[in-house]
Backbone as a chain_set.jsonl record, in Angstrom:
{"seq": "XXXXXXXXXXXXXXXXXXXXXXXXXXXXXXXXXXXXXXXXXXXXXXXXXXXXXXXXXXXXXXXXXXXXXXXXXXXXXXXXXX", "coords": {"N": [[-43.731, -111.151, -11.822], [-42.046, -108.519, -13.859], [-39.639, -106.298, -12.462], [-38.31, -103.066, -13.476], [-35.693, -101.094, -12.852], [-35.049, -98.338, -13.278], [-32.604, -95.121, -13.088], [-32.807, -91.266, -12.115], [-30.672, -90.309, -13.558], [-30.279, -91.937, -15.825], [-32.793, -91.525, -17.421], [-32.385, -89.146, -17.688], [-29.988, -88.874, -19.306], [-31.208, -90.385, -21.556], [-33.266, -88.625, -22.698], [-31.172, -86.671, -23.495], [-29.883, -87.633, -25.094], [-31.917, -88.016, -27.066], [-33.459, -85.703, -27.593], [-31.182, -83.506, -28.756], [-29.786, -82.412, -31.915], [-28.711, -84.215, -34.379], [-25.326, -84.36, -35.862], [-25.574, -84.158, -38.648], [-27.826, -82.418, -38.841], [-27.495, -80.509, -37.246], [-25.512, -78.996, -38.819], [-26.721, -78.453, -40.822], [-28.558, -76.889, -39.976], [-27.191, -75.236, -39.046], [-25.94, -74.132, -41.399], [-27.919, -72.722, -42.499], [-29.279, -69.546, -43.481], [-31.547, -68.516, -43.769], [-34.386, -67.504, -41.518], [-36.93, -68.421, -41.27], [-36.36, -70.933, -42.466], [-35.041, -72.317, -40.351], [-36.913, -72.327, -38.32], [-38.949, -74.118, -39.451], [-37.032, -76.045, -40.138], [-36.58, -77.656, -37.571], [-39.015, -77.732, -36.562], [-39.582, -79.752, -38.473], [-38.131, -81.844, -36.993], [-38.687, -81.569, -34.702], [-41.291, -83.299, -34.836], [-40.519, -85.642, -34.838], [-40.76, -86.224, -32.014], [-41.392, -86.725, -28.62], [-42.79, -83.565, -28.316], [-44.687, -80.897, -27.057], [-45.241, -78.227, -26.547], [-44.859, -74.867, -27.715], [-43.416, -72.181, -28.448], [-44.421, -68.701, -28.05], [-44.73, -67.416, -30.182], [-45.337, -69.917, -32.021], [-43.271, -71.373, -32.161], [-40.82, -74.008, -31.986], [-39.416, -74.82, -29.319], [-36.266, -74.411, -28.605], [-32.504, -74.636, -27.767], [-29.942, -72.304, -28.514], [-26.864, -72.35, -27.595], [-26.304, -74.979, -27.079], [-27.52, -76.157, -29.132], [-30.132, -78.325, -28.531], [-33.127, -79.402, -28.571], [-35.918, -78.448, -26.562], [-37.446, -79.906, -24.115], [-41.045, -80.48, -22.987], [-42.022, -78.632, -20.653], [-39.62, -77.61, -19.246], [-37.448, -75.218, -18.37], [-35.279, -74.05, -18.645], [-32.188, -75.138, -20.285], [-31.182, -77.946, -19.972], [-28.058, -78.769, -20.198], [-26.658, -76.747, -20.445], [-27.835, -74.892, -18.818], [-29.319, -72.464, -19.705]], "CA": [[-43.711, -109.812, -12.343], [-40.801, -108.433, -13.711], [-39.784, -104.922, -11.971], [-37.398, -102.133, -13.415], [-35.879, -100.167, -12.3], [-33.998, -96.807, -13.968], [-32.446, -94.016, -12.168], [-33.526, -90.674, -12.761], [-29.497, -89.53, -14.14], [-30.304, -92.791, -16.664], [-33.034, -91.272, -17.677], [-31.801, -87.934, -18.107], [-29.068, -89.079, -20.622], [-31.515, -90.603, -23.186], [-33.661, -87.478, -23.233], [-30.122, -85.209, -24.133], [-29.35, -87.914, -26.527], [-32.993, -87.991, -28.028], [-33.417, -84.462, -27.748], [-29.859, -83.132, -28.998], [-29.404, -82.953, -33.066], [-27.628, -85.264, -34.884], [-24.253, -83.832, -36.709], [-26.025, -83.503, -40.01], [-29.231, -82.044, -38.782], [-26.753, -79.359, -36.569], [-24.706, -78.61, -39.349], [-27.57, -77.968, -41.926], [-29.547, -75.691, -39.087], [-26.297, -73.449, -38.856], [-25.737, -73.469, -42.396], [-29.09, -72.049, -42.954], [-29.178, -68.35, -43.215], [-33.013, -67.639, -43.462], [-34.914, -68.202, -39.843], [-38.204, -69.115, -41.091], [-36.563, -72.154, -42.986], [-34.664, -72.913, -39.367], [-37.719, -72.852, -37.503], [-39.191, -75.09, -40.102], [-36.675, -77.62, -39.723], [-36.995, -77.534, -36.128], [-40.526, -78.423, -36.743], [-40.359, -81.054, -38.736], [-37.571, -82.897, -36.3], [-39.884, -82.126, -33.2], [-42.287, -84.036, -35.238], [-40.743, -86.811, -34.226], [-40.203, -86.454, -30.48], [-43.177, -86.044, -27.591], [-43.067, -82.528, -27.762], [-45.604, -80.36, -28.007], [-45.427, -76.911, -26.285], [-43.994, -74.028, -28.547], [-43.086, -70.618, -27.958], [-45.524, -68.149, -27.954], [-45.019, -67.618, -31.969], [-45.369, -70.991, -32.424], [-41.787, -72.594, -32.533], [-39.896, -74.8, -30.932], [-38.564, -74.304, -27.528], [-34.505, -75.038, -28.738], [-31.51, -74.073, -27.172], [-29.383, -72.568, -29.55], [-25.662, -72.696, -27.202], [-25.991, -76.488, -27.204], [-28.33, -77.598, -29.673], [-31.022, -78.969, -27.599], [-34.645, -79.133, -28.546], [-36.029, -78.162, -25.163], [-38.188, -80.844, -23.726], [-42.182, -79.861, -22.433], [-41.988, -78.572, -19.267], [-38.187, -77.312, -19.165], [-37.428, -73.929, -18.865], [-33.733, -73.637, -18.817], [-31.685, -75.917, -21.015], [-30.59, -78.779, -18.619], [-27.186, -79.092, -20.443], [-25.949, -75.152, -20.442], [-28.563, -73.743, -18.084], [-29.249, -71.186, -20.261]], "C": [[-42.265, -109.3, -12.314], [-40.603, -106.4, -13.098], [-38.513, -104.077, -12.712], [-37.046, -100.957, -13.108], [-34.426, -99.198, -12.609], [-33.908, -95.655, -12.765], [-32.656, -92.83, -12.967], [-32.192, -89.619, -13.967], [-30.07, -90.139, -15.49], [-31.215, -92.227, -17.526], [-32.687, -89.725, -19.036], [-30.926, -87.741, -19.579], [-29.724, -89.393, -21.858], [-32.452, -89.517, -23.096], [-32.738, -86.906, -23.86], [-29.833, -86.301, -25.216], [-30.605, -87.973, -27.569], [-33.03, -87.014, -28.693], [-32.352, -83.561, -28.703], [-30.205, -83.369, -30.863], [-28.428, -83.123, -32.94], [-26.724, -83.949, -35.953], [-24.745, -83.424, -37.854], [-26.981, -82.132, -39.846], [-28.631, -80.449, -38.144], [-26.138, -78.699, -37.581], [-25.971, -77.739, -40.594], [-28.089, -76.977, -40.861], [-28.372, -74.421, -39.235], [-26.013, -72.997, -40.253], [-26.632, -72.184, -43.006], [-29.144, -70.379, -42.497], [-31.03, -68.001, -43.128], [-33.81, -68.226, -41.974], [-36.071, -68.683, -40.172], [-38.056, -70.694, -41.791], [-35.744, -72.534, -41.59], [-36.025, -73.155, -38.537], [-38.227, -74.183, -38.033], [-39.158, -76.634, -40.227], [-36.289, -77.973, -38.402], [-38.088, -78.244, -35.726], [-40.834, -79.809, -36.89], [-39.115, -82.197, -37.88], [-38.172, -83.105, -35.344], [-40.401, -83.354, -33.392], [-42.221, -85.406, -34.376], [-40.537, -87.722, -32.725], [-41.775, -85.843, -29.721], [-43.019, -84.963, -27.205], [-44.338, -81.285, -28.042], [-46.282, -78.683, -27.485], [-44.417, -76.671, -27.017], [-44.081, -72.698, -28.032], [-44.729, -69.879, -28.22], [-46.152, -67.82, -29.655], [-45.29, -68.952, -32.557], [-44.044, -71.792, -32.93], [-41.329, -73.134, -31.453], [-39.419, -74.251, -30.276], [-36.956, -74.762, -28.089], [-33.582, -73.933, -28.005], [-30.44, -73.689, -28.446], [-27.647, -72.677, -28.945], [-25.526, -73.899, -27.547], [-26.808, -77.223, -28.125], [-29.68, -78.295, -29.432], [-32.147, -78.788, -28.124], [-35.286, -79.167, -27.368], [-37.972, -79.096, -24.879], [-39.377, -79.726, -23.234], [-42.061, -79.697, -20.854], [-40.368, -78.039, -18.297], [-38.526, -75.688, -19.861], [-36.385, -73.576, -19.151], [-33.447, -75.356, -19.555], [-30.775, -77.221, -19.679], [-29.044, -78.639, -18.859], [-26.666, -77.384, -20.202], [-26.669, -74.092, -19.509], [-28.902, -72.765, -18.387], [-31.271, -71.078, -20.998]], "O": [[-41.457, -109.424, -11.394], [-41.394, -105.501, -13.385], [-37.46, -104.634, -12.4], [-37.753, -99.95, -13.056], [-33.249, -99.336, -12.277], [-34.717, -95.365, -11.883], [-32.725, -92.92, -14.193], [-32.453, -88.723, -14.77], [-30.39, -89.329, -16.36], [-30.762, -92.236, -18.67], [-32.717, -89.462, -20.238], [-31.047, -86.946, -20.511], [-29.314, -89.028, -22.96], [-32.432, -89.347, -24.315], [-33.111, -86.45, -24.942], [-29.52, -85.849, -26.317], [-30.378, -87.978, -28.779], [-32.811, -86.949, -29.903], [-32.949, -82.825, -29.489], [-30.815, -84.389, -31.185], [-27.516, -82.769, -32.192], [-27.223, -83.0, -36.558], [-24.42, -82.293, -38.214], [-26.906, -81.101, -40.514], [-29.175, -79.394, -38.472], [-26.137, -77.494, -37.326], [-25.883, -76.585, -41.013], [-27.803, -75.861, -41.293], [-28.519, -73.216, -39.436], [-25.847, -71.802, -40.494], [-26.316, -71.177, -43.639], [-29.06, -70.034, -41.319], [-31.511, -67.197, -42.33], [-33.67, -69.377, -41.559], [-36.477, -69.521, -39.367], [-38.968, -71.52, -41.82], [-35.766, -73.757, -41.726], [-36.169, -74.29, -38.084], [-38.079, -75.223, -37.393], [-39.902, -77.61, -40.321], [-35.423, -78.848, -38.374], [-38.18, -79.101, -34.848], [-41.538, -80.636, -36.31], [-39.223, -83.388, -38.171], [-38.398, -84.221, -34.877], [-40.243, -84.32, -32.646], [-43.035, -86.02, -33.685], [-40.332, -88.888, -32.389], [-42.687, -85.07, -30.017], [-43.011, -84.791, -25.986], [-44.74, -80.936, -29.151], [-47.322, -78.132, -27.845], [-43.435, -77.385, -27.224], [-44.895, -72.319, -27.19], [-45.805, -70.414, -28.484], [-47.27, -67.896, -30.165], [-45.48, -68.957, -33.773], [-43.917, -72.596, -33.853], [-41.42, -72.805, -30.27], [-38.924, -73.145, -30.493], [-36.694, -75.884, -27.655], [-33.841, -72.756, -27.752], [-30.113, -74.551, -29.261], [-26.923, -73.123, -29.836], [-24.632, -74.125, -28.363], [-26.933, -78.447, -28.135], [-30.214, -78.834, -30.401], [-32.308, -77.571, -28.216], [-35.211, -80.326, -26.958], [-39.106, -78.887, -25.31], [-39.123, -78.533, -23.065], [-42.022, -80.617, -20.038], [-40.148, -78.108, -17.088], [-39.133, -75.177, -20.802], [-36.322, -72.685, -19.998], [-34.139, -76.367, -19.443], [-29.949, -77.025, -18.788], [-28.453, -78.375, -17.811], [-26.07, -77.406, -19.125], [-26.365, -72.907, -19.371], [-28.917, -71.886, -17.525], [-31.66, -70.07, -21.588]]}, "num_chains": 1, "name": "protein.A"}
């Protein structure tokens, strides 16, 4: 049996890099002036990450200082504490 074994920083890093948009995906969110097409595309990037609590309106948990789509179970942004 093979055993591995990750630490929990190791971890940590590929959530902020999962989590985190990519340069395009950041750049199009700030370009965007209307909020219901930012939540939108918020939405459909969750889609493809295991998240699946949303605000109380129904959007994504994101950080907007850093970017971050805010993992289930995170209340403050790990990267800015905010």
């Amino acid at each position: 049996m093979k055993v591995v074994s990750t630490s929990y920083s190791s971890i940590l890093k590929i959530l902020r890099f999962e989590f985190h948009l990519s340069y395009t995906d950041k750049e199009r969110y700030e370009n965007e002036e209307r909020p219901e097409v930012q939540k939108q595309m918020l939405f459909d990037m969750a889609k493809k990450l295991p998240v699946y609590t949303r605000t109380g309106s129904g959007a994504v948990r994101f950080c907007d200082r850093c970017h971050l789509i805010k993992p289930d179970r995170c209340h403050h942004c790990s990267v800015c504490a905010m």
